[in-house]
Wavefront OBJ file of the C-alpha trace (Angstrom):
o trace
v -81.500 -48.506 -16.509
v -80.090 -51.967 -17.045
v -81.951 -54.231 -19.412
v -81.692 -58.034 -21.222
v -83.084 -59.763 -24.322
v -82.556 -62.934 -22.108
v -84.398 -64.339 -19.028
v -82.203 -63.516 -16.510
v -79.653 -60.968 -15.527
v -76.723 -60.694 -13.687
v -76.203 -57.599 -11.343
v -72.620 -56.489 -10.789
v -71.034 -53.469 -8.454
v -73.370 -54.148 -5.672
v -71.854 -53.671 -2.101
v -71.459 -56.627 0.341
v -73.531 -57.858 2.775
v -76.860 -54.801 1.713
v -80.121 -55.042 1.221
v -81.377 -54.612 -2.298
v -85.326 -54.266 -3.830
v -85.358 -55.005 -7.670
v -88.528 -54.144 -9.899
v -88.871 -56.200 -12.925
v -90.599 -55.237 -16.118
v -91.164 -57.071 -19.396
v -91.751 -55.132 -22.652
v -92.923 -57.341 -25.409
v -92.409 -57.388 -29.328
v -94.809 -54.943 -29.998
v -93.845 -53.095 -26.719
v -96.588 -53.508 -24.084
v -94.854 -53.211 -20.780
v -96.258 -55.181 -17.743
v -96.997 -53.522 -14.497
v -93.652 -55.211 -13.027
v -92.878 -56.787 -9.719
v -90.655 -56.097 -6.651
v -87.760 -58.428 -5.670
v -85.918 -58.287 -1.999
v -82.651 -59.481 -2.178
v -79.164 -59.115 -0.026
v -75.945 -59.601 -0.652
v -73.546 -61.985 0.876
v -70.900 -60.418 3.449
v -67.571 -60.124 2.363
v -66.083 -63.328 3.621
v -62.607 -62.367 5.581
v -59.722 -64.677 4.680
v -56.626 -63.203 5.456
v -54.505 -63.938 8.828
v -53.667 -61.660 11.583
v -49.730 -59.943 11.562
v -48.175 -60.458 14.425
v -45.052 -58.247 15.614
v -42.647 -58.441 18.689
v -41.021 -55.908 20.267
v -38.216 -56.244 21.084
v -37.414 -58.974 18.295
v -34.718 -61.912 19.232
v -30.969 -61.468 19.700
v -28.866 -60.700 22.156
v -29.347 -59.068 25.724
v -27.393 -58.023 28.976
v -30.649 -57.496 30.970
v -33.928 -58.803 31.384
v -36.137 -57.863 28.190
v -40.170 -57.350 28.931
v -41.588 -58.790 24.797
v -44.709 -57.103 23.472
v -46.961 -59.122 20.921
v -48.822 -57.180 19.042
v -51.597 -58.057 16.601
v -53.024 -56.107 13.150
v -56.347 -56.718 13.853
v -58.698 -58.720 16.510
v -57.256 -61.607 17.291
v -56.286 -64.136 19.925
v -52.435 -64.761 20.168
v -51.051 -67.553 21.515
v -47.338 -68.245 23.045
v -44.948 -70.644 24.466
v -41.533 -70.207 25.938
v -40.053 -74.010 25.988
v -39.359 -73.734 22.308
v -42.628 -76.200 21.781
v -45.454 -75.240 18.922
v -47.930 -73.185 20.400
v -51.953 -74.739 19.935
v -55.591 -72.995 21.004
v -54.784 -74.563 24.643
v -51.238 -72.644 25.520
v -50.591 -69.676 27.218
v -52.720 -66.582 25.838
v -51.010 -63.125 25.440
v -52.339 -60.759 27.862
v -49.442 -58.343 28.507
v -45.598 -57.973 28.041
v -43.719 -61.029 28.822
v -40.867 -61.084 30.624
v -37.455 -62.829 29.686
v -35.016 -63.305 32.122
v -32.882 -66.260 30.692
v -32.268 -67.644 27.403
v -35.762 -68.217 25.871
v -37.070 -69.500 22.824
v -40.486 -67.662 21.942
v -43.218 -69.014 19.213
v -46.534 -67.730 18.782
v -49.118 -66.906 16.274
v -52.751 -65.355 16.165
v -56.166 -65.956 15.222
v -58.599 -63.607 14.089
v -62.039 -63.296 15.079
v -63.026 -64.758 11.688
v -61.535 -67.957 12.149
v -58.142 -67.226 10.235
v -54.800 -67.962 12.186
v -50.914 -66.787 11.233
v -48.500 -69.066 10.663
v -46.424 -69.733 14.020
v -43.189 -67.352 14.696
v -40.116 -67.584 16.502
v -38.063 -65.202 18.426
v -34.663 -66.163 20.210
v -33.726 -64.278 23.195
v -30.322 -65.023 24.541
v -29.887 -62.870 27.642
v -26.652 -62.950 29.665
v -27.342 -60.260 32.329
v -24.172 -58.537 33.534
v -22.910 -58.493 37.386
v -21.672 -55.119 38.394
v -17.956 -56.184 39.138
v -17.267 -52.226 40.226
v -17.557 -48.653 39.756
v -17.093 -45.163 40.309
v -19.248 -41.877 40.250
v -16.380 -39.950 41.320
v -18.549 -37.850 44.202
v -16.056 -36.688 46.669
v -14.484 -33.711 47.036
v -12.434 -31.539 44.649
v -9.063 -33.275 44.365
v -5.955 -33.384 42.619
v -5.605 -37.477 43.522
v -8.456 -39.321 42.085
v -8.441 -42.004 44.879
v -10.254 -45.139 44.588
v -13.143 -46.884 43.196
v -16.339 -48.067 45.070
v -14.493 -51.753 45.749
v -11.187 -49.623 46.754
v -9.485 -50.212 43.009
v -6.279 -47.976 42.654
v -6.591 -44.965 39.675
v -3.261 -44.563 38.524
v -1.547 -42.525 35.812
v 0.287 -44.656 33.039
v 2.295 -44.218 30.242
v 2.697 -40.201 31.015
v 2.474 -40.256 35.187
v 3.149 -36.262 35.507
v -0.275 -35.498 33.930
v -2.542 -34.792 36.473
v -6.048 -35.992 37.006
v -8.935 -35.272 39.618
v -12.103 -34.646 41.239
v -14.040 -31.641 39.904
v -17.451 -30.956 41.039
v -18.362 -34.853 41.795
v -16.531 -35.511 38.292
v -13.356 -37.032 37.147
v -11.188 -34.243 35.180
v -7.943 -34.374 33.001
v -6.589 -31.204 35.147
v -3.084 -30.938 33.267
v -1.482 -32.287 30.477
v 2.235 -33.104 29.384
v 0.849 -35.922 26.857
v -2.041 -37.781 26.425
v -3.609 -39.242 29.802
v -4.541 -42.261 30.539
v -5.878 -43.089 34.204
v -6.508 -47.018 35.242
v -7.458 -49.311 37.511
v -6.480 -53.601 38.040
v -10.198 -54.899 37.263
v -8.422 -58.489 36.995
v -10.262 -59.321 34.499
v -9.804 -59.074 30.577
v -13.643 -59.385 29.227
v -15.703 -57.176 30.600
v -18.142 -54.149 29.547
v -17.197 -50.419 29.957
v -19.498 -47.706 30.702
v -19.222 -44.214 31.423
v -21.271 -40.743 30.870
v -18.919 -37.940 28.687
v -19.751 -34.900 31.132
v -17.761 -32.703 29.462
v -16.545 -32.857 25.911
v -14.066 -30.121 25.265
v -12.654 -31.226 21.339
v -11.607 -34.157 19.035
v -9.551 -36.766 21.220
v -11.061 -35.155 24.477
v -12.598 -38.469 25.775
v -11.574 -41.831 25.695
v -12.097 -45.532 27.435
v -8.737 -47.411 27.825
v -9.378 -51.491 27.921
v -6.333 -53.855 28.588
v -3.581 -51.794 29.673
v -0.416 -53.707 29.529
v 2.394 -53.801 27.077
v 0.475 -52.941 24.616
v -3.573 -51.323 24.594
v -6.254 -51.292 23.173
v -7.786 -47.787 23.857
v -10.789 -46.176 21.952
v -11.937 -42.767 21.133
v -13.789 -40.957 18.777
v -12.647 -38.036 16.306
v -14.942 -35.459 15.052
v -14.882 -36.777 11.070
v -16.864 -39.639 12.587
v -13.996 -42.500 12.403
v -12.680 -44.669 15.466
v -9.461 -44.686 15.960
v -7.878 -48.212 17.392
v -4.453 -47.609 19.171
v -1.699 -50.001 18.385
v -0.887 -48.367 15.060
v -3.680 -45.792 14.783
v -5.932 -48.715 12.989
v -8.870 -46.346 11.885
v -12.119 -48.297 11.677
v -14.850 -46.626 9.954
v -18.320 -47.126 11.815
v -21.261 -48.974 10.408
v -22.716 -47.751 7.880
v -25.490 -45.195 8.298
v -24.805 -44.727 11.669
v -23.341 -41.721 12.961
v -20.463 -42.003 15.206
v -20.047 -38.782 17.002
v -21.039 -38.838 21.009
v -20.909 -35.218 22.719
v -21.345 -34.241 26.471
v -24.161 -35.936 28.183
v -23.728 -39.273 26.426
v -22.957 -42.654 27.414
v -20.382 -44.786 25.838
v -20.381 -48.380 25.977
v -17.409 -50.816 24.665
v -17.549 -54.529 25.582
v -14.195 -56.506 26.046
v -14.600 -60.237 24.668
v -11.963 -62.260 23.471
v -10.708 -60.952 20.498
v -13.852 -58.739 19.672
v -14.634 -55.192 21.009
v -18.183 -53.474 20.448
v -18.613 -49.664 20.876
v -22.140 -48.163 21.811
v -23.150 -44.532 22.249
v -26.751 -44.277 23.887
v -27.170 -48.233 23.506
v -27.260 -47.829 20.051
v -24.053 -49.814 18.193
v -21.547 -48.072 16.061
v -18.024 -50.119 15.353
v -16.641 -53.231 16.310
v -12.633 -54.002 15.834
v -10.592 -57.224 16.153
v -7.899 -57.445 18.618
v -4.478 -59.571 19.223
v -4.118 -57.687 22.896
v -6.780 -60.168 24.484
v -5.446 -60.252 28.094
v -5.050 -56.861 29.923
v -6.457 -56.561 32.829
v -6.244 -52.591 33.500
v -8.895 -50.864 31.977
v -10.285 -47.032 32.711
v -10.660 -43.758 30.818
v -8.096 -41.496 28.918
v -8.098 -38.160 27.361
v -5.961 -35.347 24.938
v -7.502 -32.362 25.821
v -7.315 -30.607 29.412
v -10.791 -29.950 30.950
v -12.405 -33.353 29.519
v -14.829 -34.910 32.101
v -16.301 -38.126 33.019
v -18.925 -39.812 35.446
v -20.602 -42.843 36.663
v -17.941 -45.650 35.222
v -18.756 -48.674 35.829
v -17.284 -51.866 34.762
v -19.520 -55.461 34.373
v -18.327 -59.080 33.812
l 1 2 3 4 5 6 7 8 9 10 11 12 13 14 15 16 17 18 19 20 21 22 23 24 25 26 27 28 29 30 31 32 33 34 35 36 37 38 39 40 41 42 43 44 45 46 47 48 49 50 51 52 53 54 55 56 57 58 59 60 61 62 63 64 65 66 67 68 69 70 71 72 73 74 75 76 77 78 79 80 81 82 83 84 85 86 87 88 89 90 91 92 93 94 95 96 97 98 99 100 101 102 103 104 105 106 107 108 109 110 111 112 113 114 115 116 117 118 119 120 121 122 123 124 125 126 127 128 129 130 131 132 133 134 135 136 137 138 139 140 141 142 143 144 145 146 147 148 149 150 151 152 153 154 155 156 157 158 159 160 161 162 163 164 165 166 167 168 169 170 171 172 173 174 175 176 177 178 179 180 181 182 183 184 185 186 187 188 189 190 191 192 193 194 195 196 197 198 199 200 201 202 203 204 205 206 207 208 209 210 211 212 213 214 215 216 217 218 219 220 221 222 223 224 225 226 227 228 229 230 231 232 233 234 235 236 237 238 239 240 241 242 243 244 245 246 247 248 249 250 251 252 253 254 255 256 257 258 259 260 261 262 263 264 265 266 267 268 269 270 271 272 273 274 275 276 277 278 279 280 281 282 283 284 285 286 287 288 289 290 291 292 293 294 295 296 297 298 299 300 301 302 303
């Protein structure tokens, strides 16, 4: 039982915001002990003080489609938004549900609790460049040993090695015979541009590639099985990022994105090499294999 030689005490430990009864005795010198008395008492609540957390998905940077941003808060609170780039106050917009971004947008908001506390404002830049579809093929006509054309009535054509043979297999595109590597292309007319096409059938190292400005020289990508790119154009070997693993296998999508001197390579959206170019103007791009039997579907090709 806590006691004091003075005439007062300090209670410590107690819980916020709780009710409390104290009794009170007083012992003398000689040790009589009075009958005490009863206190009520209650403790202040614990006073909150710290802001909200706000986080975006997805967070700024670059897009090729129209992104839908979700703010969301750590506790209870209020957020509020612009999109003009301005500093959001109490009287702007109020974050009800995902907000959609179709052009270049500059987003700041913050939050305010229930308790009165608000965040410091944020700022997320979306720059979104949405791609036109400039053509494409899904390769669903019926089993051939001439590919034909594309959706926009593109040429395929064999280069570098024209008695390999390519076709249509089951609605896909097939490397049907080899005497060296193939590569099968189309004139897209233009040099930039973004590749994409599903791997329907990986067969071994080498066995699909995507061929980007075919001319004198190329610039054609593919991926080996001890996770490196290769670069043509001297076999430049580009080792991906780091942490990310490089390997794609049938049923994936591969992505590479012609611009200026840069090319990006995706698998599944998710980024795993870039390489630096001097062969910035071919206009022939397609799809390229080393192994009979690889497959391919759905290319298309955006500007």
């Amino acid at each position: 039982m806590p006691s004091t030689t003075n005439t007062s005490y300090t209670f410590t430990g107690l819980n916020p915001d709780m009710n409390y009864r104290v009794t009170v005795k007083a012992r003398d010198a000689v040790g009589n002990v009075s009958s005490g008395v009863s206190v009520d008492g209650a403790t202040s609540p614990l006073v909150d003080t710290v802001p909200p957390l706000i986080t975006s998905n997805p967070v700024g940077g670059n897009y090729d489609s129209e992104q839908f941003i979700t703010l969301t808060a750590n506790e209870e609170s209020t957020i509020y938004y612009t999109l003009d780039g301005t500093t959001p106050t109490e009287a702007s917009s109020v974050y009800s549900s995902p907000i959609p971004i179709s052009t270049t947008t500059t987003l700041k908001y913050f939050a305010k609790d229930i308790t009165g506390n608000s965040s410091e404002v944020e700022t997320q830049i979306y720059t979104i460049n949405i791609l036109a579809l400039l053509d494409s093929d899904s390769f669903d006509r019926t089993n051939s040993d001439v590919v034909g054309n594309t959706s926009e009535g593109r040429v395929w054509t064999e280069v570098a090695n024209t008695n390999n043979v390519w076709g249509i297999r089951s609605d896909k595109l097939e490397f049907l015979n080899k005497v060296a590597d193939g590569k099968l292309v189309a004139d897209f007319g233009v040099p930039d541009c973004t590749i994409e096409v599903t791997i329907t059938k990986r067969t071994a190292t080498n066995s699909n590639q995507i061929v980007g400005r075919w001319n004198a020289s190329d610039d054609y990508i593919l991926i080996q099985d001890n996770d490196v790119f290769h670069f043509t154009g001297g076999w430049n070997i580009l080792t991906p990022i780091t942490g990310v693993d490089a390997r794609f296998v049938t049923g994936d999508k591969l992505k590479v994105i012609f611009k200026g001197s840069s090319i990006t390579v995706y698998v599944n959206d998710v980024q795993k090499a870039t390489y630096t170019t001097t062969n910035t103007t071919g206009t022939k791009h397609g799809l390229g294999s080393a192994v009979v039997g690889s497959q391919f579907d759905d290319f298309k090709v955006y500007v």
